[in-house]
N, C-alpha and C positions, 0 to 999 in steps of 0.2 A: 480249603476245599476247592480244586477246580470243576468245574462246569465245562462241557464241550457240548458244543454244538453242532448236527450235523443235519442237512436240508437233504432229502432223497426225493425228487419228482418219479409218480407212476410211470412214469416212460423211460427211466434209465433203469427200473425193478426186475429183475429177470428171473427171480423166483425168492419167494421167502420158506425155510427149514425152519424146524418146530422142533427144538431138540430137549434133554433132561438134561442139568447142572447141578449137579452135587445130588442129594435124597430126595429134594421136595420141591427140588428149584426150576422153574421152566423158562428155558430161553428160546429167542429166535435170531436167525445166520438171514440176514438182508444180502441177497448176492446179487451185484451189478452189473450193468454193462459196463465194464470197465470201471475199475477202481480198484480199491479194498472192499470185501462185504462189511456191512456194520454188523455189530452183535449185541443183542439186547438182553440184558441177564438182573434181576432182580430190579425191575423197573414200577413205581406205582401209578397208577390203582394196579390193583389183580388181576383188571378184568385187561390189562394189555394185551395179551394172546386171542383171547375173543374179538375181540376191538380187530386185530392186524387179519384175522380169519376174516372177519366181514367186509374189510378194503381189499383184501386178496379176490373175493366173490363179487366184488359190486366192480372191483377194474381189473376182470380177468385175467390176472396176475395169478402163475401156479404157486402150488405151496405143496409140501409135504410135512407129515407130519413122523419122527421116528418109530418104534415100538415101545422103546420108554417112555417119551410123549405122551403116545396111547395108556400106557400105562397111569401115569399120573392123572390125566384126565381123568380115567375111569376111577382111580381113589379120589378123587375129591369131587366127583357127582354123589359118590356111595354117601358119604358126611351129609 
């Protein structure tokens, strides 16, 4: 199993996507200043999405969120 490691500082962040992956899966697209984006796709705890929303609001970095996104969201508050 490889492991990779990757450091992103708030100030090279240029926005974080909130996007759907496969049915149930919610990923997020880290886009840089320069670089490649990283992309974060079945990562634990669950609460990682939440988590990257409130680093987005506390070091005014934007985010979007898709409408599939939106979508899953709203199914798993209804649970």
């Amino acid at each position: 199993m490889k492991l990779y490691v990757k450091r992103a500082d708030k100030i090279r962040i240029k926005q974080i996507i909130f996007k759907r992956a496969g049915w149930k899966t919610k990923s997020a697209a880290i886009k840089m200043n320069g670089g490649f984006p990283l992309r974060l796709v079945s990562f634990m705890p669950d609460t990682l999405m939440e988590e990257l929303i409130a680093f987005c609001e506390a070091n005014n970095i934007s985010y979007n969120k898709t409408k599939d996104f939106l979508l899953l969201e709203k199914m798993s508050s209804v649970r």
